[in-house]
C-alpha positions as CSV (number, residue, x, y, z in Angstrom):
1,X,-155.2,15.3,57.3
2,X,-153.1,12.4,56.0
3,X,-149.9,11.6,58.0
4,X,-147.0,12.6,56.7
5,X,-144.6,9.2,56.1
6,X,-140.6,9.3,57.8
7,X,-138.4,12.2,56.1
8,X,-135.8,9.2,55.4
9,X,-132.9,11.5,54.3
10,X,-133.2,13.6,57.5
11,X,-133.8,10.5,59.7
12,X,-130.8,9.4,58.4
13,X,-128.6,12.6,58.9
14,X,-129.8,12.4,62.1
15,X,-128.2,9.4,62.7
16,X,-125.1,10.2,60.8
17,X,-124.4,13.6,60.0
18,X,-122.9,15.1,62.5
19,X,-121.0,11.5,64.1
20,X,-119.4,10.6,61.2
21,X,-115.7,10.8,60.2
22,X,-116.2,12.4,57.1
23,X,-119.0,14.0,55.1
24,X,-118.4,12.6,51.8
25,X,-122.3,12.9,50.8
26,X,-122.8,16.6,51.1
27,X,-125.6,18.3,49.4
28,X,-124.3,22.1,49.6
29,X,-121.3,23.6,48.5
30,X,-118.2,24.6,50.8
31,X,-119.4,27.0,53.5
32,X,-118.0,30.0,55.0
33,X,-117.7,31.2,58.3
34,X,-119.5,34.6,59.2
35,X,-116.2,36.8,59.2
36,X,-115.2,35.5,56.0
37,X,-118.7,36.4,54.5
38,X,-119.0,39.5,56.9
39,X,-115.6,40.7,54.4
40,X,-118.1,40.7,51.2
41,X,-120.4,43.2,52.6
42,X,-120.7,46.9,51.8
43,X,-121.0,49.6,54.1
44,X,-124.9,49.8,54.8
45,X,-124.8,45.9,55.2
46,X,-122.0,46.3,57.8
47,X,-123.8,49.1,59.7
48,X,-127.0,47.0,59.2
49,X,-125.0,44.0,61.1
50,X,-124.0,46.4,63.9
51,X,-126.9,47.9,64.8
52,X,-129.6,45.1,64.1
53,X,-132.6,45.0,67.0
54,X,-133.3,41.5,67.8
55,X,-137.1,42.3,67.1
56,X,-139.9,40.5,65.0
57,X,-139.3,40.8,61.8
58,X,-141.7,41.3,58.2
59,X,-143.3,38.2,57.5
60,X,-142.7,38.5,53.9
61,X,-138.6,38.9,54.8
62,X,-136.5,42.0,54.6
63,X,-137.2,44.5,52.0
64,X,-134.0,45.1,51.8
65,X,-133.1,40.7,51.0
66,X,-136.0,40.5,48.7
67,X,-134.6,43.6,46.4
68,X,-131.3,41.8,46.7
69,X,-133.1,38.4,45.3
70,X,-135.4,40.2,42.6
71,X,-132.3,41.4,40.9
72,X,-131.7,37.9,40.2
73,X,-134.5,37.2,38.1
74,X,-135.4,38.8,34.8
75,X,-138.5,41.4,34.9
76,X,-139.5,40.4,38.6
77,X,-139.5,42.8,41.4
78,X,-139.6,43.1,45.6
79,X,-143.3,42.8,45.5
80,X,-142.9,39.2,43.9
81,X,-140.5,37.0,46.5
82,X,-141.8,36.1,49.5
83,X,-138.7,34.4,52.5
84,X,-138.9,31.6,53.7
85,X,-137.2,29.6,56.8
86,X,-135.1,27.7,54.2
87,X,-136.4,25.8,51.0
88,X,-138.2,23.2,53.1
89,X,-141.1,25.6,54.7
90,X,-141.3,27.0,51.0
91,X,-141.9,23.7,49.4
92,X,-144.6,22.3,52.0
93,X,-146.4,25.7,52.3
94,X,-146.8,26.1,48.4
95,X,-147.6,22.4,48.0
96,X,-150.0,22.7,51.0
97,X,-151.8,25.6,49.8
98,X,-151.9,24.7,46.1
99,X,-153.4,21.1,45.9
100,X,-156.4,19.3,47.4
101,X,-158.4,16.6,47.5
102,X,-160.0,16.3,43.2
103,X,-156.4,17.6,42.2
104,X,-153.8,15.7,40.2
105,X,-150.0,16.7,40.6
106,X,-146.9,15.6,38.4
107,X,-143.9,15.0,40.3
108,X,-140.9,14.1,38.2
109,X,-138.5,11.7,39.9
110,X,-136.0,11.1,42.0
111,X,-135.9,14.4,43.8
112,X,-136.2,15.9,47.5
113,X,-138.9,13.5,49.3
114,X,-141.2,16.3,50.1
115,X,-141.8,17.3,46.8
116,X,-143.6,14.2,46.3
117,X,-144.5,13.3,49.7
118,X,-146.7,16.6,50.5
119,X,-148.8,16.2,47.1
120,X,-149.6,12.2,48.1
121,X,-150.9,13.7,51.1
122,X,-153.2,16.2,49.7
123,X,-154.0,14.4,45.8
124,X,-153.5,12.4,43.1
125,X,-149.9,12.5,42.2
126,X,-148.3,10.9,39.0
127,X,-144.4,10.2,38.6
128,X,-142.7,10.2,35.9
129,X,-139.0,9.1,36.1
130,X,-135.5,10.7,34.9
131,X,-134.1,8.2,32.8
132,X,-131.0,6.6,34.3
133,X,-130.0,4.8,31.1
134,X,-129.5,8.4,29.5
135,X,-127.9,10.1,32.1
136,X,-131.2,11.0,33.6
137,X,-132.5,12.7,30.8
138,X,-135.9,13.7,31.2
139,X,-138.3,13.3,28.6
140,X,-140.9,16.3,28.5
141,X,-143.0,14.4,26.2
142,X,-144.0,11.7,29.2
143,X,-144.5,14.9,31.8
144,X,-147.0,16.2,29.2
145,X,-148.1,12.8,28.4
146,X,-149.2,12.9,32.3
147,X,-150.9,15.9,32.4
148,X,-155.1,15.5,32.8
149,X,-157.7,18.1,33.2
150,X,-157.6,18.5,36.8
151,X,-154.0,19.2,36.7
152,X,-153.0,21.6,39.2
153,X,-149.0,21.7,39.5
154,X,-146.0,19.9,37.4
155,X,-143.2,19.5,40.3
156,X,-139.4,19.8,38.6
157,X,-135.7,19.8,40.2
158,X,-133.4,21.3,38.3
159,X,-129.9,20.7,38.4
160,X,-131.5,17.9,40.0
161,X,-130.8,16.3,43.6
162,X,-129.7,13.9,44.0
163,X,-128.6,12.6,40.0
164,X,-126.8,16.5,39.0
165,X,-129.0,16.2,36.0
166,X,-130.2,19.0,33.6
167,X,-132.7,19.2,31.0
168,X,-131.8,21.2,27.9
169,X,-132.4,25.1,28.2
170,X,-135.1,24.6,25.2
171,X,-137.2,21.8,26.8
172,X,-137.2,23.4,29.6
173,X,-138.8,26.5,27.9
174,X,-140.9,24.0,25.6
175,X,-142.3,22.3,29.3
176,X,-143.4,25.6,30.7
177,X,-145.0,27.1,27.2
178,X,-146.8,24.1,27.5
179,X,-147.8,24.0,30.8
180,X,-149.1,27.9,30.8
181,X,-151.6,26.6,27.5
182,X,-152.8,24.0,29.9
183,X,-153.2,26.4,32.9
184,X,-150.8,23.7,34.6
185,X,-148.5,25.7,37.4
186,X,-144.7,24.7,37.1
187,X,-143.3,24.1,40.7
188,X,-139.6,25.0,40.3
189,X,-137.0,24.0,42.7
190,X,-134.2,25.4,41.9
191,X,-132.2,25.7,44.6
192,X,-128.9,24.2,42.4
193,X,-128.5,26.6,39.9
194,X,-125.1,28.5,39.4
195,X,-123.4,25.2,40.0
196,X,-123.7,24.0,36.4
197,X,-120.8,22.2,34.8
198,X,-121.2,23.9,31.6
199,X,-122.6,27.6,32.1
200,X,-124.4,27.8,28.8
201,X,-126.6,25.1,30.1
202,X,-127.7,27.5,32.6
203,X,-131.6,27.4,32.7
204,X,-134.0,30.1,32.9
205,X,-135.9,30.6,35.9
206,X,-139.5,29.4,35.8
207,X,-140.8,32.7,37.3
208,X,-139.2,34.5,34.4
209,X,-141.2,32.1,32.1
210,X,-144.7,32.1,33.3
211,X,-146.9,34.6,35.2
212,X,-148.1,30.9,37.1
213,X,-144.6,29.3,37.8
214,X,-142.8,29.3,40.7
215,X,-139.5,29.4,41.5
216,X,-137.8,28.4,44.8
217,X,-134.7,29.5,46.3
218,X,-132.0,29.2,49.0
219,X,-128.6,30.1,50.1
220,X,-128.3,26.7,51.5
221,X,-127.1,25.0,48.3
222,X,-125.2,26.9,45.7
223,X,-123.8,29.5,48.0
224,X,-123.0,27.1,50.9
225,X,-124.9,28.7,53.4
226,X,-127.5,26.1,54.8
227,X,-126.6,27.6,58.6
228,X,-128.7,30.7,57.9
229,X,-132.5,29.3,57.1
230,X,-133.1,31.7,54.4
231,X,-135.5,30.7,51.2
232,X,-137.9,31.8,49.1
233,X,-140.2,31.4,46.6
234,X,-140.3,34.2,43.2
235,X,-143.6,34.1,41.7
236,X,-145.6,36.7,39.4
237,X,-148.7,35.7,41.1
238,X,-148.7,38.3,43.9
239,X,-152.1,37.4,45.0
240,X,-150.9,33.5,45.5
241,X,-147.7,35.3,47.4
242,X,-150.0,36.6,50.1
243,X,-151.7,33.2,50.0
244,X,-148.7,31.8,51.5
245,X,-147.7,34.6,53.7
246,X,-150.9,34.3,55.7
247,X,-149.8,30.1,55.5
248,X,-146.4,31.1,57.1
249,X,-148.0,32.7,59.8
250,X,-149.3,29.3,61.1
251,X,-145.3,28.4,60.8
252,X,-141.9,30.5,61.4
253,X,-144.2,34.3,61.1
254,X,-140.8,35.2,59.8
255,X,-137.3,34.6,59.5
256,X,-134.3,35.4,62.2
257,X,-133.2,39.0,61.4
258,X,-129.8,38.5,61.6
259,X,-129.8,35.7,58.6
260,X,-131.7,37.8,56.7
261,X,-128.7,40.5,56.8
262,X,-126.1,37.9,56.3
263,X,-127.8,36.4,53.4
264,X,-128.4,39.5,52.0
265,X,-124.8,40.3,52.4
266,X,-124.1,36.6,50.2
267,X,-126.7,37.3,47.4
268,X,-125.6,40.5,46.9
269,X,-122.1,38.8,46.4
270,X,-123.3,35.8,44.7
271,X,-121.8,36.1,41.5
272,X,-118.1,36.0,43.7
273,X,-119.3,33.3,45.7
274,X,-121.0,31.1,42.8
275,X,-117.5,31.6,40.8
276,X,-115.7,30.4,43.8
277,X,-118.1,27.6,44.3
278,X,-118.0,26.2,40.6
279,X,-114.0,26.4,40.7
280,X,-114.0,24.2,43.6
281,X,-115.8,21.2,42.1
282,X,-114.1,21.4,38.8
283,X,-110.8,21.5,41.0
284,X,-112.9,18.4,43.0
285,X,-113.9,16.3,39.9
286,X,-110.8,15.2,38.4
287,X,-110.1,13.7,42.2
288,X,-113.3,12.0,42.7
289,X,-112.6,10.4,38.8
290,X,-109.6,9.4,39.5
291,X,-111.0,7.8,42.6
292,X,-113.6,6.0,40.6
293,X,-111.6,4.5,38.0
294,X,-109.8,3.3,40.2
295,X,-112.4,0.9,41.2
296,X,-113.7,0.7,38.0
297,X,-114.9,-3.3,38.6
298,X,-117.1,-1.6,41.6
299,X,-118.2,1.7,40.2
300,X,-120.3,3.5,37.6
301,X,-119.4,7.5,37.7
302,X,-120.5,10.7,35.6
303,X,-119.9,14.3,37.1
304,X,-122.8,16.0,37.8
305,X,-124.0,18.1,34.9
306,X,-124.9,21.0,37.8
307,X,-125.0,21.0,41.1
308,X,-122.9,19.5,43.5
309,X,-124.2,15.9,44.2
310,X,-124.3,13.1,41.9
311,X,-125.7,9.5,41.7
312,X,-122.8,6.6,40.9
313,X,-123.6,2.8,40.5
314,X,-122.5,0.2,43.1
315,X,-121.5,-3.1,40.8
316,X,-120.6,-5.1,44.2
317,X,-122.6,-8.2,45.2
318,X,-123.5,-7.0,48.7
319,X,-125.5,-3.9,46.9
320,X,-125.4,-0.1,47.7
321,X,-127.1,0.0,50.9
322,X,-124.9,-2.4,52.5
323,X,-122.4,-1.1,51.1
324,X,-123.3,2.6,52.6
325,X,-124.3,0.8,55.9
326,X,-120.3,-0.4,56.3
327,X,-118.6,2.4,55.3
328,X,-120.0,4.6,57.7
329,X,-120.2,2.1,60.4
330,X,-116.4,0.6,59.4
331,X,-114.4,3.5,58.6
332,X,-116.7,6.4,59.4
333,X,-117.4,7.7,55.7
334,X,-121.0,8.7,55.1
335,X,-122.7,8.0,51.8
336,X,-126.4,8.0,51.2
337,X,-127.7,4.6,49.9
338,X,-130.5,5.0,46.9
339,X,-132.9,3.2,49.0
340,X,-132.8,6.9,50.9
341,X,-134.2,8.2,47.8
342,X,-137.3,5.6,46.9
343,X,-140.3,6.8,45.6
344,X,-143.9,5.5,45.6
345,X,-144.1,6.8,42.3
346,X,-141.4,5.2,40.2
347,X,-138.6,3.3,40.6
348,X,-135.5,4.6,41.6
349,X,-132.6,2.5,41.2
350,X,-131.1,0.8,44.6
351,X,-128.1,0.0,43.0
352,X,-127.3,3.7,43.4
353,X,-125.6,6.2,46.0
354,X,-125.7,9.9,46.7
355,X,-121.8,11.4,46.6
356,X,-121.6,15.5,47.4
357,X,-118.4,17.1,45.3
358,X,-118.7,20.3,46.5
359,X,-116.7,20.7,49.7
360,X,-112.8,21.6,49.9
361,X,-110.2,18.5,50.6
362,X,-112.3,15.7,49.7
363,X,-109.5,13.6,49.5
364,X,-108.8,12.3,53.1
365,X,-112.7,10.6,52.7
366,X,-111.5,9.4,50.0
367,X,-108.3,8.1,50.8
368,X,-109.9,6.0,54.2
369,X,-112.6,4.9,51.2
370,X,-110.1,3.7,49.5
371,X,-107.8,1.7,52.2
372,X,-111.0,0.2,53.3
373,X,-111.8,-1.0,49.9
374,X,-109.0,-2.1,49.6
375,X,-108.4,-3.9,52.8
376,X,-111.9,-5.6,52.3
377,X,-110.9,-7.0,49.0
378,X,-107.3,-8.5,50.6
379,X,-109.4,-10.4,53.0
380,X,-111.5,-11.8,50.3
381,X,-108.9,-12.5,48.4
382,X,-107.0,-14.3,51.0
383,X,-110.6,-16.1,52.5
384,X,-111.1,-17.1,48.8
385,X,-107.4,-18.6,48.6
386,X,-107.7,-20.4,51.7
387,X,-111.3,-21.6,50.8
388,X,-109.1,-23.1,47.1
389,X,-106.5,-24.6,49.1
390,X,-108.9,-26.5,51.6
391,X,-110.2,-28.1,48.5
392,X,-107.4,-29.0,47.1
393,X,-106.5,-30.6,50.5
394,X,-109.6,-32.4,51.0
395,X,-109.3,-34.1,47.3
396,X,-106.1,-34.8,48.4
C-alpha cells in the first residue's frame, strides 16, 4: 500500500491551532456549547440524553440520526446514510473502497487534501483546476474533457474549501447527468452547504441526482459542531453502503453514542441553526471588507459565495507564506498560507491565504492584524527614510 504523504493542514493546526491568539482562519461556523444546543431538543431527544447507556453502538449510526439526516435529502430514506466518525473517515473509506490500481479518478482542485491524496495512493488521478481568474469558476466542460473509459469517480467540493466557490445549480445538474451516461460516480463533499451567500444558489444534493453519487455530510461545518465526530455519507447504492460499513469496522466500528444524540438533536434543528449561522457571516462580511479595503495596496478580497472560508490575494513582496508565518509568530493571528493547500495535480496559487468568516467577534483578530500591519509599514517607512537621508549625506 502506498504511503500516505503529511496531512499539511492538520500538521499545521497542530502547531497552531490551539496556541494561537486568535483563530482568524476557521473552517466551521460559530459553535455552541452543549446546554445551548441541549435548549433545541424535543422531549424524546432530552429523555434520550438522560438515560443514554454508554454501550457499543450500530455501526451504521443511530436509526434514530439517520431518519433525522434522510429528511434532508429529496426521495432518500434511513436505509440509505451510513455515519461516520466525522467527514474525514467518510472520505478515505469511500475513496479506499471505490478505486484501485487500472482506475482513473478526477479530482477537481484546490479542495481538502485527502480527496486527492487517497485517489494518488490507489490510481490514476487527473486535476482539473477552479479558475482563480473567474472567481474560481469551474468549467464542467474540462471535468468531462478528463473523463476516460476507466473512469471510476469525479471528486467535487461544493461550496468549496478553501476558495467559498459555487458552480451554478444547472452545471451542476448538467455534470452529474453526464456523469450517470458515462457510468462515472460523483463523489460529493458537501459538507458547506446551507452557508450560501445567495440561497437560490443553493445546489442539489448529488444523492438526489444519481442512484451512483454520493453525498457526504457533517455537523462540523455548517452547523458548527466539529466537537461531536458525526458524518456521513447519503447514497442510493445500498449495496456500496454496506461495502463501507464492513470498511468501518476495520476503523471507529461506530460512532460515540452520546454525539450521535446531540447531533441528532442539531439536524433536527438545522434549519434554526443554519439561519443563525448565515446571519452571522453576513453580519461578519461587511467587517472583514472593510478590513480589506483598507489595505487595498496589500489585498485582493471577494466574500465567499457559500461557506464560510474564503481565499484573498497577498500583493506584498515577502509573499503569503511569510506573510502567514509572521502574523502568527508576531502578533499571534493564524492564517493558513496557500502553500497549505498545494496540489500535485494543478497549480494552486501561493500568492493566496485561507481566512474563516464564520465565527462571532472577528474584529479583535482583526484589529491586532491591523496594528501590526500597520506598525510594520511605519518601520519601513522610517528604514526607507533613513536609508534616503544616508544618501543624501554620503553625496554630500
Amino acid at each position: 500500500m502506498t504511503v500516505l504523504p503529511e496531512f499539511r493542514l492538520e500538521t499545521y493546526f497542530a502547531r497552531w491551532e490551539f496556541t494561537a491568539r486568535h483563530h482568524l482562519t476557521a473552517s466551521d461556523a460559530q459553535t455552541r456549547t452543549v446546554t445551548d444546543l441541549l435548549a433545541l431538543a424535543d422531549e424524546q431527544d432530552l429523555a434520550a440524553w438522560r438515560d443514554l447507556d454508554l454501550g457499543y453502538r450500530e455501526t451504521w449510526g443511530d436509526p434514530l440520526l439517520r431518519e433525522a439526516i434522510a429528511s434532508g435529502y429529496t426521495g432518500l430514506d434511513a436505509g440509505e446514510v451510513l455515519c461516520f466518525a466525522g467527514a474525514e473517515e467518510a472520505i478515505y473509506l469511500a475513496l479506499t473502497a471505490l478505486l484501485g490500481p487500472g482506475d482513473h479518478a478526477v479530482v477537481v482542485t484546490p479542495g481538502y487534501q485527502s480527496a486527492e491524496t487517497v485517489p494518488l495512493s490507489r490510481c490514476e488521478v487527473t486535476g482539473v483546476a477552479l479558475d482563480p481568474e473567474r472567481n474560481w469558476a469551474l468549467d464542467v466542460d474540462a471535468v468531462l474533457d478528463a473523463v476516460r473509459p476507466n473512469t471510476v469517480l469525479v471528486a467535487v467540493n461544493f461550496p468549496n474549501n478553501p476558495t467559498g466557490a459555487l458552480v451554478e445549480p444547472a452545471e451542476f445538474r448538467r455534470l452529474l447527468a453526464e456523469c450517470d451516461a458515462r457510468g462515472v460516480r460523483v463523489f460529493s463533499d458537501e459538507v458547506y452547504r446551507g452557508l450560501e451567500l445567495d440561497p437560490a444558489r443553493t445546489l442539489p444534493q448529488a444523492a438526489e441526482l444519481s442512484p451512483r453519487a454520493l453525498s457526504v455530510g457533517v455537523t462540523s461545518k455548517s452547523l458548527g459542531l466539529p466537537g461531536l465526530r458525526v458524518g456521513w455519507i447519503a447514497c442510493q447504492d445500498r449495496e456500496l453502503l454496506s461495502t463501507l460499513e464492513r470498511a468501518k469496522h476495520y476503523t471507529t466500528i461506530c460512532n460515540a453514542g452520546p454525539s450521535e444524540v446531540l447531533a441528532r438533536i442539531a439536524i433536527k434543528a438545522r434549519e434554526r441553526i443554519l439561519t443563525e449561522n448565515r446571519a452571522l457571516i453576513a453580519a461578519n462580511l461587511p467587517v472583514f471588507q472593510d478590513f480589506f479595503a483598507e489595505f487595498a495596496e496589500l489585498f485582493e478580497f471577494a466574500p465567499p459565495e457559500g461557506g464560510c472560508v474564503c481565499f484573498p490575494r497577498y500583493l506584498g513582496t515577502e509573499g503569503a507564506t511569510e506573510f502567514c508565518r509572521r502574523a502568527v509568530e508576531e502578533v499571534g493571528v493564524l492564517l493558513v498560507p496557500g502553500e497549505v493547500f498545494a496540489s500535485r495535480l494543478t497549480p494552486v496559487p501561493a500568492d493566496r491565504f485561507r481566512i474563516g468568516v464564520g465565527r462571532r467577534d472577528p474584529e479583535p483578530a482583526l484589529d491586532a492584524l491591523r496594528g501590526w500591519i500597520r506598525s510594520t509599514r511605519n518601520v519601513q517607512a522610517l528604514r526607507a527614510d533613513d536609508g534616503e537621508q544616508s544618501q543624501r549625506l554620503l553625496g554630500g
